[in-house]
mmCIF file of the N, C-alpha and C atoms, coordinates in Angstrom:
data_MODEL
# 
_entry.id   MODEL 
# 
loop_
_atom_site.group_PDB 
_atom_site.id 
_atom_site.type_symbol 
_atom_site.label_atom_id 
_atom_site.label_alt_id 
_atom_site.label_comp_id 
_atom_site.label_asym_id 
_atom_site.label_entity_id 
_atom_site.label_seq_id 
_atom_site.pdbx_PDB_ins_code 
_atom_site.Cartn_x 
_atom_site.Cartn_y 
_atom_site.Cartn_z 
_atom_site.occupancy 
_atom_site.B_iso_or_equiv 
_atom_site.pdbx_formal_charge 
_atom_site.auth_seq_id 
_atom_site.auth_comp_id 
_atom_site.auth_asym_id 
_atom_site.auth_atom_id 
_atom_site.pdbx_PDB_model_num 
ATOM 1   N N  . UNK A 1 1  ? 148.715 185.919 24.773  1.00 0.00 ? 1  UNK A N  1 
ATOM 2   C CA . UNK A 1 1  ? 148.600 185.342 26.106  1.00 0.00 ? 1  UNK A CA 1 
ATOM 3   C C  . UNK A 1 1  ? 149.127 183.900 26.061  1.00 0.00 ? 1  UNK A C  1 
ATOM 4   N N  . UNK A 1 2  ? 150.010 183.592 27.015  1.00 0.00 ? 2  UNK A N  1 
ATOM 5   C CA . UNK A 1 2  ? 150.301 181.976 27.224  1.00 0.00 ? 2  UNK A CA 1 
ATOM 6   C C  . UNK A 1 2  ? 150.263 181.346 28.553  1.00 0.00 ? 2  UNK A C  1 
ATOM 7   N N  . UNK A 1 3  ? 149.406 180.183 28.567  1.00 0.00 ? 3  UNK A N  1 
ATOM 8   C CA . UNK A 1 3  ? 148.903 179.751 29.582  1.00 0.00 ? 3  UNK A CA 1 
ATOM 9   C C  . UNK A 1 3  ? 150.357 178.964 30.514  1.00 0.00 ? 3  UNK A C  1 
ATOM 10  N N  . UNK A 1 4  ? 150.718 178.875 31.470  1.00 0.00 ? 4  UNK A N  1 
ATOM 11  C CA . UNK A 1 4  ? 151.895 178.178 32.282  1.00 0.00 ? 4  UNK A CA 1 
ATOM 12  C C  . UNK A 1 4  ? 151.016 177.355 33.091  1.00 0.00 ? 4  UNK A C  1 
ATOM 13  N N  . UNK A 1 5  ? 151.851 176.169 33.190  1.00 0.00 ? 5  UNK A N  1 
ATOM 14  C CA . UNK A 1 5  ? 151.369 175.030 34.426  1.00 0.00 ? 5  UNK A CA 1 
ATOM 15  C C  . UNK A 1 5  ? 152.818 175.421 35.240  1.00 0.00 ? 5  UNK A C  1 
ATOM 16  N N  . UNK A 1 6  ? 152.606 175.821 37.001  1.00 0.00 ? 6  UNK A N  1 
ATOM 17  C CA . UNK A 1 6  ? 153.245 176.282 37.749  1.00 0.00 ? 6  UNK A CA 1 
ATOM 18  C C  . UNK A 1 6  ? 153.640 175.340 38.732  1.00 0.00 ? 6  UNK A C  1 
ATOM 19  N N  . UNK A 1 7  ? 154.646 175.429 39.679  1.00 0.00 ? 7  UNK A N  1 
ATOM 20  C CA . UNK A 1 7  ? 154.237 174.772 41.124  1.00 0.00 ? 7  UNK A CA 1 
ATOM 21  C C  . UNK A 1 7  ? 155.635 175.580 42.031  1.00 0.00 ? 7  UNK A C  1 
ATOM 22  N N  . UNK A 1 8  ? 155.223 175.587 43.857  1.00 0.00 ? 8  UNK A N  1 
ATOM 23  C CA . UNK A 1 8  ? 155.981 175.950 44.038  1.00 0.00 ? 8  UNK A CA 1 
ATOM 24  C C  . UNK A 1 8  ? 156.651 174.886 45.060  1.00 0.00 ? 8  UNK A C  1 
ATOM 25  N N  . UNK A 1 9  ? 157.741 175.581 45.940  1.00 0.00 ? 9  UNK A N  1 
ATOM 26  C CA . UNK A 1 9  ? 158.326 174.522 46.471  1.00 0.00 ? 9  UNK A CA 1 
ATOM 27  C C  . UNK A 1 9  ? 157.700 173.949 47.733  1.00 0.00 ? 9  UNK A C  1 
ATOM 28  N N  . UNK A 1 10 ? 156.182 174.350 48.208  1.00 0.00 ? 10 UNK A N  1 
ATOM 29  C CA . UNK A 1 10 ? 155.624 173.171 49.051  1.00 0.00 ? 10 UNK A CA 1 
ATOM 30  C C  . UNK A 1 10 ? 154.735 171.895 47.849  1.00 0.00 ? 10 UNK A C  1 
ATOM 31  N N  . UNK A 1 11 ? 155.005 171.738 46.125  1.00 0.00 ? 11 UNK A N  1 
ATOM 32  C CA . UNK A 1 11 ? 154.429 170.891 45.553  1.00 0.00 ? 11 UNK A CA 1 
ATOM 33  C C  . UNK A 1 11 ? 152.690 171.593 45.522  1.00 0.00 ? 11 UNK A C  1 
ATOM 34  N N  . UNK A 1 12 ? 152.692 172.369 45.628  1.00 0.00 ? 12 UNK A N  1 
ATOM 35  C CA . UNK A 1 12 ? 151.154 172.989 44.889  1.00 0.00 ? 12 UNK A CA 1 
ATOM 36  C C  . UNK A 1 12 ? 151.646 173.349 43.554  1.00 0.00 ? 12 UNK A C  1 
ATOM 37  N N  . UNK A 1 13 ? 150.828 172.448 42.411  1.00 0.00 ? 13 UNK A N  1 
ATOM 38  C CA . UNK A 1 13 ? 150.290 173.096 41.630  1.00 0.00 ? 13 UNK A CA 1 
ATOM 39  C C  . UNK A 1 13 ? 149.244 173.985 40.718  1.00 0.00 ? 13 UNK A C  1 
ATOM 40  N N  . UNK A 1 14 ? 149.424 175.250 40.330  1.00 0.00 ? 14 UNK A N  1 
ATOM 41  C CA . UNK A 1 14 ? 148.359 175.806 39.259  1.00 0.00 ? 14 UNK A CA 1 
ATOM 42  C C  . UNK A 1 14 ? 148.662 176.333 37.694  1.00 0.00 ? 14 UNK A C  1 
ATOM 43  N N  . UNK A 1 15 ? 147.958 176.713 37.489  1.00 0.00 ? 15 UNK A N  1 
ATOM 44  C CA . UNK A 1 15 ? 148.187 177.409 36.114  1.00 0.00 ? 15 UNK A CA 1 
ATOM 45  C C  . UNK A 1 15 ? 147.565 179.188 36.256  1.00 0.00 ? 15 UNK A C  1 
ATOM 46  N N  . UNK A 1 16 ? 148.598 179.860 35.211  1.00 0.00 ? 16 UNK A N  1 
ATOM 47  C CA . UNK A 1 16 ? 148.702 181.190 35.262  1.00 0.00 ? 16 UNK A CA 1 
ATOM 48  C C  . UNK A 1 16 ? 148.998 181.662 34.073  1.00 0.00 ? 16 UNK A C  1 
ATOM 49  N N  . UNK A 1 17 ? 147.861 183.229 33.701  1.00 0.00 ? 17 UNK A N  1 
ATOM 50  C CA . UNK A 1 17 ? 148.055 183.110 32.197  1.00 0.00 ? 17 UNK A CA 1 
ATOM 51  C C  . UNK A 1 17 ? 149.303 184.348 32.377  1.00 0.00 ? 17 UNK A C  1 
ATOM 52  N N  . UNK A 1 18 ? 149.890 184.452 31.313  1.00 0.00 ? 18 UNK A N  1 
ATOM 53  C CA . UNK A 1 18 ? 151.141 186.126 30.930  1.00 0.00 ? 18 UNK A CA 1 
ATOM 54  C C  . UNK A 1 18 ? 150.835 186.455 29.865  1.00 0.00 ? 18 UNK A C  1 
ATOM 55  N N  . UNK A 1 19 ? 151.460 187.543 29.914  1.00 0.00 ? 19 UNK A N  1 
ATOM 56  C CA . UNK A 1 19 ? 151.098 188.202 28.195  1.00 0.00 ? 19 UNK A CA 1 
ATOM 57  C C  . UNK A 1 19 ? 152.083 187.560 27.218  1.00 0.00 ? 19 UNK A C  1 
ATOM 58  N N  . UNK A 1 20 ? 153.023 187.200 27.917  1.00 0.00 ? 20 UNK A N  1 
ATOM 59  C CA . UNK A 1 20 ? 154.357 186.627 26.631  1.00 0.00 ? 20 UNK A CA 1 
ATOM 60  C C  . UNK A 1 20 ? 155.325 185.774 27.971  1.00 0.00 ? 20 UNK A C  1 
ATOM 61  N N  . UNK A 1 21 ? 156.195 185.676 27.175  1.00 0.00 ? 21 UNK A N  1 
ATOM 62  C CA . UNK A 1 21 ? 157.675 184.772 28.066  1.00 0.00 ? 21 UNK A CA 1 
ATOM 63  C C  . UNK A 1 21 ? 158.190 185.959 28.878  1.00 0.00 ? 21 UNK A C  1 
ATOM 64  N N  . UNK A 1 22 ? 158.107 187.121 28.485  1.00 0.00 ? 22 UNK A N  1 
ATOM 65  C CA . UNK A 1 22 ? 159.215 187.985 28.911  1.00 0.00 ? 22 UNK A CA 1 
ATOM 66  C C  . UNK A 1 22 ? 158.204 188.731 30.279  1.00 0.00 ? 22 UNK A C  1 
ATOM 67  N N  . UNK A 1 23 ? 156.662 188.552 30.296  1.00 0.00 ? 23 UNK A N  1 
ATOM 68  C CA . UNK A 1 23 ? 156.504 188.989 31.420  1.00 0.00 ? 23 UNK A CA 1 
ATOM 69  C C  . UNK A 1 23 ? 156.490 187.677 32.697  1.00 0.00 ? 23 UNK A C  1 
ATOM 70  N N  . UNK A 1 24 ? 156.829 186.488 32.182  1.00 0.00 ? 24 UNK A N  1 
ATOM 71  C CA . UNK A 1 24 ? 156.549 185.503 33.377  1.00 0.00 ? 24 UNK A CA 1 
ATOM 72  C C  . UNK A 1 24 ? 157.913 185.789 33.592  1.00 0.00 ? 24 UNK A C  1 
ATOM 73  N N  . UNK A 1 25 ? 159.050 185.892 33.135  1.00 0.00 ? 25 UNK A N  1 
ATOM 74  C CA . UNK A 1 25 ? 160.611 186.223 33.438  1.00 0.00 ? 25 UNK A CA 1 
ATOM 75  C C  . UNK A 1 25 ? 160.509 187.207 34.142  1.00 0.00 ? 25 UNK A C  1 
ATOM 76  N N  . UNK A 1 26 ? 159.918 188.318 33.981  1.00 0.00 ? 26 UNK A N  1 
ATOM 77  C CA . UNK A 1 26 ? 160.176 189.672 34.909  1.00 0.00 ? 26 UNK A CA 1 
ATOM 78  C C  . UNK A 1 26 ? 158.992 189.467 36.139  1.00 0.00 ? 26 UNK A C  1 
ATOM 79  N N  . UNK A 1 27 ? 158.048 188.975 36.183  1.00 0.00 ? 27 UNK A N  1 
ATOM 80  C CA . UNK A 1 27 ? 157.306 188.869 37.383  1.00 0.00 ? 27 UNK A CA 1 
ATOM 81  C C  . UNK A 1 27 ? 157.929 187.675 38.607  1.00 0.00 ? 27 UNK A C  1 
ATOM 82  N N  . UNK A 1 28 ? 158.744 186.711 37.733  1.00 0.00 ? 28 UNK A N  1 
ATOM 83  C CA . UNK A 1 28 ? 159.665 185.593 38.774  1.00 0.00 ? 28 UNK A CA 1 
ATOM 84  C C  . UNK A 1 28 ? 160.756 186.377 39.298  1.00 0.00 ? 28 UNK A C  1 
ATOM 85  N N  . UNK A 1 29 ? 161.728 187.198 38.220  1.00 0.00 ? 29 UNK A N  1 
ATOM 86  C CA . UNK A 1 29 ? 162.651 187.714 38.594  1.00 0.00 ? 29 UNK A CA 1 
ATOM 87  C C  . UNK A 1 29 ? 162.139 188.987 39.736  1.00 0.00 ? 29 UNK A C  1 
ATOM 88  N N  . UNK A 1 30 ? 161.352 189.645 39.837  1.00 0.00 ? 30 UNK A N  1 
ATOM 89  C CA . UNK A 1 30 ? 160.780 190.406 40.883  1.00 0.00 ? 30 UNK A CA 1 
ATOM 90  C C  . UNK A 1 30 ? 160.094 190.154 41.781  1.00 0.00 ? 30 UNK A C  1 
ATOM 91  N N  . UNK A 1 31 ? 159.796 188.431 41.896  1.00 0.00 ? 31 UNK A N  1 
ATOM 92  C CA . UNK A 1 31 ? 158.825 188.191 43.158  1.00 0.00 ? 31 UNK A CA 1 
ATOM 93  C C  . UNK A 1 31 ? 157.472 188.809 42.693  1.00 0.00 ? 31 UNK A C  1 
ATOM 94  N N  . UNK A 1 32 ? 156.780 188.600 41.448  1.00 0.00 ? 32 UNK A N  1 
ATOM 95  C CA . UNK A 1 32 ? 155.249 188.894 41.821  1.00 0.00 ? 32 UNK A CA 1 
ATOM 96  C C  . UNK A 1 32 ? 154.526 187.954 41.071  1.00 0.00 ? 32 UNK A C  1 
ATOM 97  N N  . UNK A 1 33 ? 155.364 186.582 40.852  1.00 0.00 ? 33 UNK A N  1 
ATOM 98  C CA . UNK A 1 33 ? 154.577 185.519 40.823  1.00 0.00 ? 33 UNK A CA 1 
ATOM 99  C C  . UNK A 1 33 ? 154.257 184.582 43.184  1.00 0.00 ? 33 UNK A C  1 
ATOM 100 N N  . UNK A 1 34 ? 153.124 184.335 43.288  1.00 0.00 ? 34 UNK A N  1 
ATOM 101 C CA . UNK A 1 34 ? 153.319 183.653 44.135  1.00 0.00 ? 34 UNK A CA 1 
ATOM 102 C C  . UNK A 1 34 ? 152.133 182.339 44.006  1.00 0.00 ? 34 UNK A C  1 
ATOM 103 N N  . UNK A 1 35 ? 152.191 181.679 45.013  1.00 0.00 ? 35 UNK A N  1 
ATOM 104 C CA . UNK A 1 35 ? 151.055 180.170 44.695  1.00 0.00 ? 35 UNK A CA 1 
ATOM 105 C C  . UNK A 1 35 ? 149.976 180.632 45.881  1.00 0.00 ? 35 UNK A C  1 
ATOM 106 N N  . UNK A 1 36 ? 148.734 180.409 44.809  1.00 0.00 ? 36 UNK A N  1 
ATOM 107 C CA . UNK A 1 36 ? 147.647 181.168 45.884  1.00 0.00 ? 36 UNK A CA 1 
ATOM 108 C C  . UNK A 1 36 ? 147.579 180.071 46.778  1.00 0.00 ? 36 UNK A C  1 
ATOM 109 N N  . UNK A 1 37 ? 148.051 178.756 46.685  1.00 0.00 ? 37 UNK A N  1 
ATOM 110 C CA . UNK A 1 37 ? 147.638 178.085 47.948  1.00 0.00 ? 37 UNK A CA 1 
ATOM 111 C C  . UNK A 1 37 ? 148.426 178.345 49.145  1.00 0.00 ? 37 UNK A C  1 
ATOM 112 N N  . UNK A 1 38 ? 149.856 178.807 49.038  1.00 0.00 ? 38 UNK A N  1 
ATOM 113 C CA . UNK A 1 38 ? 150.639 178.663 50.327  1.00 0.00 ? 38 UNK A CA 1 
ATOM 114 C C  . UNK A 1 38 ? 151.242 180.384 50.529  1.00 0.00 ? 38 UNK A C  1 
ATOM 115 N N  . UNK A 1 39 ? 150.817 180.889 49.295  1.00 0.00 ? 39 UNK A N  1 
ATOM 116 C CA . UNK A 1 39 ? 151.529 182.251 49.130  1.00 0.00 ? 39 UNK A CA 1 
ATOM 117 C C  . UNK A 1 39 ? 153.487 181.932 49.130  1.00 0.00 ? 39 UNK A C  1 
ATOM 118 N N  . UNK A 1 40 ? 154.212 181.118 48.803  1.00 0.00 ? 40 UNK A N  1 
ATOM 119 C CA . UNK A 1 40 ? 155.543 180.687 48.607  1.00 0.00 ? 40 UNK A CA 1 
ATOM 120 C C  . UNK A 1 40 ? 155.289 181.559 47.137  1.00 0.00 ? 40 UNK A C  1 
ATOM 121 N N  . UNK A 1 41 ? 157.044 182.361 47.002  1.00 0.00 ? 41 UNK A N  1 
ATOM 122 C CA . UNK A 1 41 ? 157.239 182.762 46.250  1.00 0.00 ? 41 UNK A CA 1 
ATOM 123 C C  . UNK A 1 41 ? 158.368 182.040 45.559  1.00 0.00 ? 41 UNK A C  1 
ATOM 124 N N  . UNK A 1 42 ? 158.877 180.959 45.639  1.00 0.00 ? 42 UNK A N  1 
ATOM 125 C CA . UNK A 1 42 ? 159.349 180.416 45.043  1.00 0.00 ? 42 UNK A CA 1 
ATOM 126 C C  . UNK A 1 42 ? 158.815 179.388 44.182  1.00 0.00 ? 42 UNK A C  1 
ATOM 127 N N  . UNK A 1 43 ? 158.132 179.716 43.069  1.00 0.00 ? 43 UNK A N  1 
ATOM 128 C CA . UNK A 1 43 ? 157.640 179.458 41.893  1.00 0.00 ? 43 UNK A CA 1 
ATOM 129 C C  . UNK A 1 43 ? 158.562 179.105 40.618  1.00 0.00 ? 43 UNK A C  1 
ATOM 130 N N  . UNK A 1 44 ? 158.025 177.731 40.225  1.00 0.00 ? 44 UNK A N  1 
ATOM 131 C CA . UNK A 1 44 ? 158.898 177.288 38.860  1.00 0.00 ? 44 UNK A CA 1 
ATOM 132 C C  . UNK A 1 44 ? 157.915 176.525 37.999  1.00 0.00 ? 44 UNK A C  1 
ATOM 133 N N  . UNK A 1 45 ? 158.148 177.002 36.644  1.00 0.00 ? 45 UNK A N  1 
ATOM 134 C CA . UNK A 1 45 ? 157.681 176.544 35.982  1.00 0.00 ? 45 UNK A CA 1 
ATOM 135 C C  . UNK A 1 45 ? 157.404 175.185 35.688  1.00 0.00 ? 45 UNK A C  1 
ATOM 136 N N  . UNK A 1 46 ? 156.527 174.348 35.354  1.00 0.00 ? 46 UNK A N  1 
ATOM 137 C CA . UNK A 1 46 ? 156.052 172.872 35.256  1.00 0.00 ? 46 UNK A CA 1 
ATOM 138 C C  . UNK A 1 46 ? 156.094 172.300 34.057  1.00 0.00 ? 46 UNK A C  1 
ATOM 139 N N  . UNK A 1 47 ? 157.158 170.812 34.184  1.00 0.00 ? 47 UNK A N  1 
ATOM 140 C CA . UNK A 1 47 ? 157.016 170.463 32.469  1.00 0.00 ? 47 UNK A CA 1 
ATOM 141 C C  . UNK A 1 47 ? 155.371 170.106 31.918  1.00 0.00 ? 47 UNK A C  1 
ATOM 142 N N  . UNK A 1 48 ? 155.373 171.008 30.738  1.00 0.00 ? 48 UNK A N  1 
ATOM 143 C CA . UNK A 1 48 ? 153.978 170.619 30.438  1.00 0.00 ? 48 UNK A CA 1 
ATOM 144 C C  . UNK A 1 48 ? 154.310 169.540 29.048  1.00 0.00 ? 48 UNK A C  1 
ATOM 145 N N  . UNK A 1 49 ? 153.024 169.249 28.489  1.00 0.00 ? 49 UNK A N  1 
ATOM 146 C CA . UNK A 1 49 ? 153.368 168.403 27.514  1.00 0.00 ? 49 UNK A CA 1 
ATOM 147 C C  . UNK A 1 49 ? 152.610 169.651 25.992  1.00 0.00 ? 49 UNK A C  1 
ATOM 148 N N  . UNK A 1 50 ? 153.090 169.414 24.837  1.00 0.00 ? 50 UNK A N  1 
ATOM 149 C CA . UNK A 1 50 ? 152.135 169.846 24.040  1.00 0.00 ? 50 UNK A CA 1 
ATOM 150 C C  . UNK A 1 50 ? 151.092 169.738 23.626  1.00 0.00 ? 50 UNK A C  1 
ATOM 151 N N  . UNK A 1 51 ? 150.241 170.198 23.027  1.00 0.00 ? 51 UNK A N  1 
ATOM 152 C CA . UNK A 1 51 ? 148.901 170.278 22.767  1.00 0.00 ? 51 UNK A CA 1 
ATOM 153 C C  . UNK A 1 51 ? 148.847 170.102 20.797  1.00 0.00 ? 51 UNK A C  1 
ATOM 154 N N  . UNK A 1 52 ? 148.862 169.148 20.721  1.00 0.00 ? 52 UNK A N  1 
ATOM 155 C CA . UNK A 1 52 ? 149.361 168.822 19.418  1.00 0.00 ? 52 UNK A CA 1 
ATOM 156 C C  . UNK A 1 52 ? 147.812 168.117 18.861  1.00 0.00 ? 52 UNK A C  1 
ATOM 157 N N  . UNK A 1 53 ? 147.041 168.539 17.683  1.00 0.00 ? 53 UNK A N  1 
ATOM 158 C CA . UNK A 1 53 ? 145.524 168.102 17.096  1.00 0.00 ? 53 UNK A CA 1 
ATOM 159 C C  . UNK A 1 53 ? 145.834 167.243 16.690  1.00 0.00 ? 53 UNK A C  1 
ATOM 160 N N  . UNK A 1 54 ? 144.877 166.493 16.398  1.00 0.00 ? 54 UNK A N  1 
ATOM 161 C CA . UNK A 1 54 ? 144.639 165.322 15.590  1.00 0.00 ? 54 UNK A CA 1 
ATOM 162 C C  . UNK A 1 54 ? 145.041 166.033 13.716  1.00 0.00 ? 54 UNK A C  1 
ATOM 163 N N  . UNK A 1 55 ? 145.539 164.960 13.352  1.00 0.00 ? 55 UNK A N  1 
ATOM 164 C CA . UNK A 1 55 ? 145.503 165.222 11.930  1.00 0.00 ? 55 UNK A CA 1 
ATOM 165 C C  . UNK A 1 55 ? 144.315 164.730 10.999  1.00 0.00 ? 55 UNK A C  1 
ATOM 166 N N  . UNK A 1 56 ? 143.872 165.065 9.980   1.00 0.00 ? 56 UNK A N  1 
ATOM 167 C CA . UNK A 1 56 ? 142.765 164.709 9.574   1.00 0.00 ? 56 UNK A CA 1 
ATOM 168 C C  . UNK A 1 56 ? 143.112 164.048 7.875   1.00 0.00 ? 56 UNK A C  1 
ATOM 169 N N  . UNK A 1 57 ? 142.526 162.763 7.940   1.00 0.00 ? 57 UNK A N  1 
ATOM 170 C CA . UNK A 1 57 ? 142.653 162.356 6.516   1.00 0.00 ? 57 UNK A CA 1 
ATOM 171 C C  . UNK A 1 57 ? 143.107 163.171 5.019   1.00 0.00 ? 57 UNK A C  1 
ATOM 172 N N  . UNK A 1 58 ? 143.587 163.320 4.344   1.00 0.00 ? 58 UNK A N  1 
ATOM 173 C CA . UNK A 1 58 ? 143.246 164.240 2.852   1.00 0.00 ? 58 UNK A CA 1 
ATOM 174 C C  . UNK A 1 58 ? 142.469 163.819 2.174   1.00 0.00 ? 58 UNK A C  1 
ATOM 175 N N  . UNK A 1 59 ? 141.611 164.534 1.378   1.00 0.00 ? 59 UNK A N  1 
ATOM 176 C CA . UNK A 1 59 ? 140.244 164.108 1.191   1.00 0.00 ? 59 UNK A CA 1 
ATOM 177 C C  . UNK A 1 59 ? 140.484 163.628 -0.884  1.00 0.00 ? 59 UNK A C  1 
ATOM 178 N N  . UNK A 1 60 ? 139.950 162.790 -1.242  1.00 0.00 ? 60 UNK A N  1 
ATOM 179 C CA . UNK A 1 60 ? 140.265 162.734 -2.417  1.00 0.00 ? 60 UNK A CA 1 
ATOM 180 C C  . UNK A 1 60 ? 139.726 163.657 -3.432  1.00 0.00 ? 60 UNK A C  1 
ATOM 181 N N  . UNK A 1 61 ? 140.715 163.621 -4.356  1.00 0.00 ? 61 UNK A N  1 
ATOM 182 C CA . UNK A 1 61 ? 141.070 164.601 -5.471  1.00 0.00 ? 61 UNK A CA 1 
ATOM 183 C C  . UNK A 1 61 ? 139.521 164.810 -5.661  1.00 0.00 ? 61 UNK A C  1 
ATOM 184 N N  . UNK A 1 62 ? 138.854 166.013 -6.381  1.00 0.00 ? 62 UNK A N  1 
ATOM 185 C CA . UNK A 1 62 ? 137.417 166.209 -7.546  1.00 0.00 ? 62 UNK A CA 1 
ATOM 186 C C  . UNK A 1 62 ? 137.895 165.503 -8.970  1.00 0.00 ? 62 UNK A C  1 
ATOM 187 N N  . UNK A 1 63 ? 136.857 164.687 -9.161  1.00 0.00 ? 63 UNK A N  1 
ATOM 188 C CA . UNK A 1 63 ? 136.930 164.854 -10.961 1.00 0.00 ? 63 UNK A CA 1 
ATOM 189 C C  . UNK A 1 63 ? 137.275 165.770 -11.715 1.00 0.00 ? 63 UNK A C  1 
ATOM 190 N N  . UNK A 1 64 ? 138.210 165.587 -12.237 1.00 0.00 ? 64 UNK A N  1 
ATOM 191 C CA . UNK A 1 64 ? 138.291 166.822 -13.565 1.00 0.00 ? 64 UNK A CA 1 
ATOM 192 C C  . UNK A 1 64 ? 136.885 167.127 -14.793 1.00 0.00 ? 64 UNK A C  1 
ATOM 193 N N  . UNK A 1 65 ? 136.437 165.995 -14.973 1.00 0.00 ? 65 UNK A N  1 
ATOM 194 C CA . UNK A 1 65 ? 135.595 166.225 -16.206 1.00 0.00 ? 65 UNK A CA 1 
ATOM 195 C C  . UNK A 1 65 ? 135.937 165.345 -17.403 1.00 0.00 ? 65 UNK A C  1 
ATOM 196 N N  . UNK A 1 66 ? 137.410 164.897 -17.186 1.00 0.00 ? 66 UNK A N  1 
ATOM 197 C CA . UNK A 1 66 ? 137.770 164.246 -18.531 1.00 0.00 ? 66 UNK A CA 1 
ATOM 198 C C  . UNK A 1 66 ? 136.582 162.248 -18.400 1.00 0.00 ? 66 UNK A C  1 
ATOM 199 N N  . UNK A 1 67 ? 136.228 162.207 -19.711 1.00 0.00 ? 67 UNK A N  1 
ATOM 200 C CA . UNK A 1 67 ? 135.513 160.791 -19.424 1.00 0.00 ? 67 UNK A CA 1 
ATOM 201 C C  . UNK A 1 67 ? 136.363 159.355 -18.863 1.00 0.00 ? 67 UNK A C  1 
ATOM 202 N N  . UNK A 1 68 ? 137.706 158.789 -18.458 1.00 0.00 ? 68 UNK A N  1 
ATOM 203 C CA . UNK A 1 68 ? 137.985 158.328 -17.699 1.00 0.00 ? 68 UNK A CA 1 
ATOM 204 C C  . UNK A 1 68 ? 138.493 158.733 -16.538 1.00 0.00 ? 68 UNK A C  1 
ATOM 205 N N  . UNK A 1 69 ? 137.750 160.329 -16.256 1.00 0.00 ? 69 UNK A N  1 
ATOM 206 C CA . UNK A 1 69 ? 138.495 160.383 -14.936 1.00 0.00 ? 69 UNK A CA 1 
ATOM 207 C C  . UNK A 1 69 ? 137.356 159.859 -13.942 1.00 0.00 ? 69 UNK A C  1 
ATOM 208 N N  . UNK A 1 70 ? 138.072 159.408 -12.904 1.00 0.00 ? 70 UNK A N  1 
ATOM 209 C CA . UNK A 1 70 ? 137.158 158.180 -11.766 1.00 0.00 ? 70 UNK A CA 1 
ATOM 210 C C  . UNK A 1 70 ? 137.724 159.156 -10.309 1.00 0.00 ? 70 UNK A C  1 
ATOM 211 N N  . UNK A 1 71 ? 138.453 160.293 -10.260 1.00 0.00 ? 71 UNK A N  1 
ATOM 212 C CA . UNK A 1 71 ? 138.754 160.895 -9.547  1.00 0.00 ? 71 UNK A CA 1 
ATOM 213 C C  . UNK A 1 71 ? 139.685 160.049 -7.926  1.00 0.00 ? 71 UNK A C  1 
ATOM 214 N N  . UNK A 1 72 ? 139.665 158.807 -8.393  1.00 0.00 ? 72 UNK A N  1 
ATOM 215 C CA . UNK A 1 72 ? 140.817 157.961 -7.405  1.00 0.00 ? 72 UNK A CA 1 
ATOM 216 C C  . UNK A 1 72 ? 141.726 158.123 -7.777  1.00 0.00 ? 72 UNK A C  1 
ATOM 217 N N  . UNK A 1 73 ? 142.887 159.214 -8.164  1.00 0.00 ? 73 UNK A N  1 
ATOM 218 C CA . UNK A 1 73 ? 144.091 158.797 -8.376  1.00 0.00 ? 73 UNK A CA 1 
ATOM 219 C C  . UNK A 1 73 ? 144.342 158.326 -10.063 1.00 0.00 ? 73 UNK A C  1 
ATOM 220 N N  . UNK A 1 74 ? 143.674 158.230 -10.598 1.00 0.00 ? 74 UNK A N  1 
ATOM 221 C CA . UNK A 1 74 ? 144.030 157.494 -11.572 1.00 0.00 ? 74 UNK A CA 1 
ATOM 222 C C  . UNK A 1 74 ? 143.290 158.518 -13.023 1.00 0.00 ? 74 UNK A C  1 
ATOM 223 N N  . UNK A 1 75 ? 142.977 159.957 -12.635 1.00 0.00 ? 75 UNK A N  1 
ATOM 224 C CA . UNK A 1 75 ? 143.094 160.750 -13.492 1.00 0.00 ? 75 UNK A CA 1 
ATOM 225 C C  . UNK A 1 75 ? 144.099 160.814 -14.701 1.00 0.00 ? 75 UNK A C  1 
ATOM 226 N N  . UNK A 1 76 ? 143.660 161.211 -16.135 1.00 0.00 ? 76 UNK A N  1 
ATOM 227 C CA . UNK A 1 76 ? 144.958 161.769 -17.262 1.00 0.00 ? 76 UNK A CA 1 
ATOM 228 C C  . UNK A 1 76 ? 145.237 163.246 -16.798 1.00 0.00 ? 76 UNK A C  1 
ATOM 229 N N  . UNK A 1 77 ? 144.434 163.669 -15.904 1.00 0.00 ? 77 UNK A N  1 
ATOM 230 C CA . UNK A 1 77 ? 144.704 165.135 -16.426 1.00 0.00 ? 77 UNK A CA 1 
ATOM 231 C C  . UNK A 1 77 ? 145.799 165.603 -14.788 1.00 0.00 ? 77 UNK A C  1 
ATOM 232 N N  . UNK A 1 78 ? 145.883 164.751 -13.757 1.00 0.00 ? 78 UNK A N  1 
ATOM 233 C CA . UNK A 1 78 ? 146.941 164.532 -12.633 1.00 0.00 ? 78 UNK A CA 1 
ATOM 234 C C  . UNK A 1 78 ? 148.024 164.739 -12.521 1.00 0.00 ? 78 UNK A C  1 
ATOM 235 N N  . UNK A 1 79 ? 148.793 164.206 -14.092 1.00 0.00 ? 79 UNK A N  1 
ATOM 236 C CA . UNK A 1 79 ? 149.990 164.512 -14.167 1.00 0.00 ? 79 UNK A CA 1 
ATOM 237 C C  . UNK A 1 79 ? 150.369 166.101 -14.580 1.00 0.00 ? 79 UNK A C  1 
ATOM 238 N N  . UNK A 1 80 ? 149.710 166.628 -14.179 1.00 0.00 ? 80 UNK A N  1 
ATOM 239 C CA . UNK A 1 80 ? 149.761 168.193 -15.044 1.00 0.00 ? 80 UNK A CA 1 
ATOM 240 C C  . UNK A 1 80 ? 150.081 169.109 -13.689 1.00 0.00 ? 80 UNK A C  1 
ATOM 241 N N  . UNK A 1 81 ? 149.754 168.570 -12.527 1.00 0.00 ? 81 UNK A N  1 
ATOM 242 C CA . UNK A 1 81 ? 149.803 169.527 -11.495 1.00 0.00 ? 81 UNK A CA 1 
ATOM 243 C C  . UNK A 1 81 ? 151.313 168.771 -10.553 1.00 0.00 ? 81 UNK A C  1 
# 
């Protein structure tokens, strides 16, 4: 399913879900998209923006076990991977 931000040509906008790209193409190309506010079937798609997450820190390395490992980076056994 992919969600569309819509509008038509009296400037109403909504959003409308499809199963894929290829059924919002065949429901425009056939007239069975319309805007429930004005019923205008001339419907076009709306630039949306992406939906892009936050990225999240990387978390530091575990100790290996060796007795100077301090697990900051500064492991002997680091250079191995």
């Amino acid at each position: 399913m992919i969600l569309y931000s819509l509008h038509c040509d009296c400037g109403h906008e909504f959003d409308q879900w499809f199963d894929n790209m290829a059924d919002y193409d065949s429901r425009k190309n056939g007239n069975g998209l319309s805007c429930p506010s004005c019923g205008g079937h001339r419907v076009e798609k709306a630039i949306m923006a992406p939906r892009v997450g936050k990225s999240q820190p990387a978390a530091s390395p575990a100790p290996c076990g060796a007795p100077s490992c301090g697990g900051g980076g500064t492991c002997p056994m680091m250079g191995q991977f």
